[in-house]
C-alpha positions as a Python dict, from the first residue, in 0.01 Angstrom:
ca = {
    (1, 'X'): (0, 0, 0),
    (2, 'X'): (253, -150, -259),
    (3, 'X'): (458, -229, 18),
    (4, 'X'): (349, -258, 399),
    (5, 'X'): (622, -384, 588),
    (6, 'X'): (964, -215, 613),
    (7, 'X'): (1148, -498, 444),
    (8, 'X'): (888, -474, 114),
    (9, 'X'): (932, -105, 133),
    (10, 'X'): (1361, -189, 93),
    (11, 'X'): (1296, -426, -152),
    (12, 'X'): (1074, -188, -364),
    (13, 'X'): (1290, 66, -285),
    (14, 'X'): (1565, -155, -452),
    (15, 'X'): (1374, -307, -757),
    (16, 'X'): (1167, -17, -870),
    (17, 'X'): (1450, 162, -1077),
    (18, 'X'): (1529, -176, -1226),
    (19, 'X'): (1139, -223, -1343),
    (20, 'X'): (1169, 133, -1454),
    (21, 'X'): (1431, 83, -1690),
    (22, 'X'): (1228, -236, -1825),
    (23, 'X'): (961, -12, -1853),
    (24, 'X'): (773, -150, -1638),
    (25, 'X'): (599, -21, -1277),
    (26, 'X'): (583, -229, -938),
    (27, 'X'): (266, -262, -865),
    (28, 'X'): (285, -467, -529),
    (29, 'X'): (563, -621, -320),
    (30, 'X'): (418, -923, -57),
    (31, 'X'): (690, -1154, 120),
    (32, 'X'): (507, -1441, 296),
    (33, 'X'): (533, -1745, 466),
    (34, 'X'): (696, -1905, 705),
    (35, 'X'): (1066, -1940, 764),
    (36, 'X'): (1097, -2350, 631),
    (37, 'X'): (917, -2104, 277),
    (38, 'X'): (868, -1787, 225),
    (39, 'X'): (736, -1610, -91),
    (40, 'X'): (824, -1287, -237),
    (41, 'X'): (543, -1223, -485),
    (42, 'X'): (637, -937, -741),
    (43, 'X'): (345, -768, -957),
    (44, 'X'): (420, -514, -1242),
    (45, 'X'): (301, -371, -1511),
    (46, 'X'): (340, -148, -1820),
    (47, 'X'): (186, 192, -1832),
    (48, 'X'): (-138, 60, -2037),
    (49, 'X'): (-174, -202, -1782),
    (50, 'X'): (-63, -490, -1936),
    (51, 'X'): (209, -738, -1870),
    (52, 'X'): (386, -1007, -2095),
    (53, 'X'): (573, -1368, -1997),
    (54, 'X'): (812, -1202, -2157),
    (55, 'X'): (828, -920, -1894),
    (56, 'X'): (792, -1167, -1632),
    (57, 'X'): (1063, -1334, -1707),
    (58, 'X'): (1325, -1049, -1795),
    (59, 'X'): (1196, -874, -1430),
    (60, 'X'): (1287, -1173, -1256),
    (61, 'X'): (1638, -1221, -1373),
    (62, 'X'): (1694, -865, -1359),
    (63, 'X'): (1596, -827, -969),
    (64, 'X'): (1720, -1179, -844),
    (65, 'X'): (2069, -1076, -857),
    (66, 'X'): (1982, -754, -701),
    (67, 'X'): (1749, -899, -407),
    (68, 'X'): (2020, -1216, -388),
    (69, 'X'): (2287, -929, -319),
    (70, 'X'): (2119, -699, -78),
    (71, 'X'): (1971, -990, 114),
    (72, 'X'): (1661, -814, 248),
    (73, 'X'): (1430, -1159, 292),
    (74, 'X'): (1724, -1326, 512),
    (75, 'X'): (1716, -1636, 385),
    (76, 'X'): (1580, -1902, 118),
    (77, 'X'): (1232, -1745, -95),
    (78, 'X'): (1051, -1792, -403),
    (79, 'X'): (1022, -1530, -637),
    (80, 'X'): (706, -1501, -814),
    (81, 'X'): (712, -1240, -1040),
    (82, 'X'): (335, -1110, -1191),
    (83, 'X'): (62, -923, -1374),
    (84, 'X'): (-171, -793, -1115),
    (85, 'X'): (-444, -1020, -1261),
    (86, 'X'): (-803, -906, -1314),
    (87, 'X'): (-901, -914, -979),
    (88, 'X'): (-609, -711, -899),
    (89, 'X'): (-485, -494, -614),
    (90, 'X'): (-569, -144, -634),
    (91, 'X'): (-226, 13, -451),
    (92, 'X'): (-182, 323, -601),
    (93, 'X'): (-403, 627, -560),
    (94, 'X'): (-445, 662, -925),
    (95, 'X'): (-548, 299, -974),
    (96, 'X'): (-835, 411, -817),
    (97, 'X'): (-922, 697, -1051),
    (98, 'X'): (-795, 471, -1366),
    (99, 'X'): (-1034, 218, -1228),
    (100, 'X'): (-1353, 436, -1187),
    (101, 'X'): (-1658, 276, -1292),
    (102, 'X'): (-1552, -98, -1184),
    (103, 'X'): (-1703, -271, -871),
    (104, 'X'): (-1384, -274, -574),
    (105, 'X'): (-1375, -433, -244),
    (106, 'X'): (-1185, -211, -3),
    (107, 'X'): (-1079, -326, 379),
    (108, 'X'): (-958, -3, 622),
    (109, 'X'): (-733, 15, 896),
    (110, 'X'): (-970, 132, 1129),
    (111, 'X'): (-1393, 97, 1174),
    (112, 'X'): (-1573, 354, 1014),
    (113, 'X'): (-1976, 338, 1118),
    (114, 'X'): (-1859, -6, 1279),
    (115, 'X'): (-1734, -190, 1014),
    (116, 'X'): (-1408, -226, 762),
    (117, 'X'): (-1504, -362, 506),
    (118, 'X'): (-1682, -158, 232),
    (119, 'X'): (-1774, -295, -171),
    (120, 'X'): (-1912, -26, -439),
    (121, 'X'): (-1846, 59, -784),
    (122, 'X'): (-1531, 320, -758),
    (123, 'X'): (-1629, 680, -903),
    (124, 'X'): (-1280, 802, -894),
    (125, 'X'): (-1024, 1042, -660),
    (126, 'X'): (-1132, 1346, -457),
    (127, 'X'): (-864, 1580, -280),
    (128, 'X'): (-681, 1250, -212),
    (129, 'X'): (-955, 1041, -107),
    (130, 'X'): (-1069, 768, -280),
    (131, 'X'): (-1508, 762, -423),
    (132, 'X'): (-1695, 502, -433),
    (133, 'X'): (-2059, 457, -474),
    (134, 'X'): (-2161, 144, -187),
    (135, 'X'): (-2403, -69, -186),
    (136, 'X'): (-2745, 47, -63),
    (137, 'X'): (-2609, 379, -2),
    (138, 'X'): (-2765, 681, -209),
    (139, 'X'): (-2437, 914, -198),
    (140, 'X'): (-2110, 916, -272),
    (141, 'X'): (-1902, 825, 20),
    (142, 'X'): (-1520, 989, 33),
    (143, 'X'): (-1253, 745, 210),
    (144, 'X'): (-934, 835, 315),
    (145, 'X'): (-707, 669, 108),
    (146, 'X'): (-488, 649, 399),
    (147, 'X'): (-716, 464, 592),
    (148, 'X'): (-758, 147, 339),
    (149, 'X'): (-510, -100, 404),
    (150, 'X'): (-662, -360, 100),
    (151, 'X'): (-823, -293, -235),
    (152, 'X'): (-914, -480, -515),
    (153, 'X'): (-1132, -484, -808),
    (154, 'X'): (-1411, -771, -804),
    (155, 'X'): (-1435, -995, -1106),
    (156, 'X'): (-1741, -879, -1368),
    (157, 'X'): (-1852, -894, -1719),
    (158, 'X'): (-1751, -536, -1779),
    (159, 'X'): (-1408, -632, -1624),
    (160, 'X'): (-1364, -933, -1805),
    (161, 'X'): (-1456, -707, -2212),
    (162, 'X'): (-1103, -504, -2233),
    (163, 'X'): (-899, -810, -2140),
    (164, 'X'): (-1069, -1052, -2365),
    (165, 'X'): (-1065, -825, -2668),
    (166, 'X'): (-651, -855, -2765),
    (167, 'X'): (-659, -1224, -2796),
    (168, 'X'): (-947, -1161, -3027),
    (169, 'X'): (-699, -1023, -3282),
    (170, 'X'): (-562, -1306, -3564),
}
């Protein structure tokens, strides 16, 4: 999920030593848009989650050249280069277990009990399937991680605590 399409997966392919050596881990490659504009939106991230302008910036200038070289968009783009927010994408199966506890919206590829979409507080990583608690349901239900083609966190107070307590800090 960090990359759907074959060109993302090249151009993660490409930039994820680069981030590594920054020490820094793609979280999601998206290119977008039509051909008059098209977007190439970058999100990264240390290994405690967080991500500076700073680290912004020196990712961007470090995979321009490499993405202007290779040429995988074909064409003119916008980089945007990002944290993955607080509402962020969960693309990784250990996002999910990192993220246990925290309400997630999840969309599959496929209907399960007739629908796709599901929302529940995650409760971590089973055998490579992803728990989560949903609404109105009184067990546990185990989803393919496979099978989930979108995931996010959903904004909340208990979200919101860990981000606001650096800037806290004289």
């Amino acid at each position: 999920m960090r990359a759907k399409t074959v060109t993302e997966q090249d151009i993660l392919a490409a930039i994820a030593p680069v981030a590594q050596a920054l020490g820094l881990e793609i979280v999601r490659v998206r290119l977008f848009g039509r051909q008059r504009r098209k977007v190439l939106q970058i999100m990264a991230e240390r290994a405690d989650h967080t991500m500076t302008v700073e680290d912004c910036a020196a990712l961007s200038r470090a995979i321009s050249a490499i993405i202007d070289v290779q040429d995988p968009v074909g064409g003119a783009y916008d980089l945007e280069v990002s944290s993955p927010g607080i509402e962020r994408p969960l693309t990784r199966l250990e996002d999910f277990a990192h993220w246990a506890g925290h309400e997630a919206r999840l969309e599959l590829d496929r209907l399960v009990e007739g629908r796709r979409r599901f929302r529940g507080v995650l409760a971590g990583v089973e055998d490579g399937n992803v728990a989560i608690d949903l609404e109105g349901e009184g067990e546990t239900a185990l989803i393919p991680y496979a099978w989930i083609g979108d995931a996010r966190l959903v904004m909340s107070d208990a979200l919101m605590k860990p981000q606001a307590a650096p800037a806290a800090k004289p």
